[in-house]
C-alpha positions, 0 to 999 in steps of 0.5 A: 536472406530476409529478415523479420525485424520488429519494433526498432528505437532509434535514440540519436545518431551522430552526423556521419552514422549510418543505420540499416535494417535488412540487405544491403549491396553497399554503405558508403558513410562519407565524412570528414574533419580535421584536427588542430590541437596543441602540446600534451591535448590527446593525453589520457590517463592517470595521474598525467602531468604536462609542462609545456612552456611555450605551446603554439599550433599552426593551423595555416592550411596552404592547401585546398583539399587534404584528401578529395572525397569527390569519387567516395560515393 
């Protein structure tokens, strides 16, 4: 069913995001990313204490493509 939409302000959107007033059939947001973080990066909390003495990531990839976005469309 339409709608009536009236003045929209739009501030900033981020890479992948996706904006639509009205219908829609379909959105297909497409992104990708990958991580790399060492011992203790993703911690949240409080009063969090992490002792790593020796920390090291590997960020060899031997692949090409993790995960292929070719029929995401």
């Amino acid at each position: 069913m339409p709608g009536f939409v009236g003045a929209v302000q739009i501030i900033t959107m981020g890479s992948s995001a996706v904006f639509h007033i009205g219908d829609v059939f379909q959105i297909n947001p497409i992104s990708n990313s990958k991580t790399f973080a060492g011992a203790g990066s993703f911690n949240t909390g409080d009063q969090i204490r992490v002792t790593n003495e020796y920390s090291a990531t590997n960020t060899y990839d031997s692949d090409g493509v993790d995960q292929p976005m070719l029929f995401n469309l």
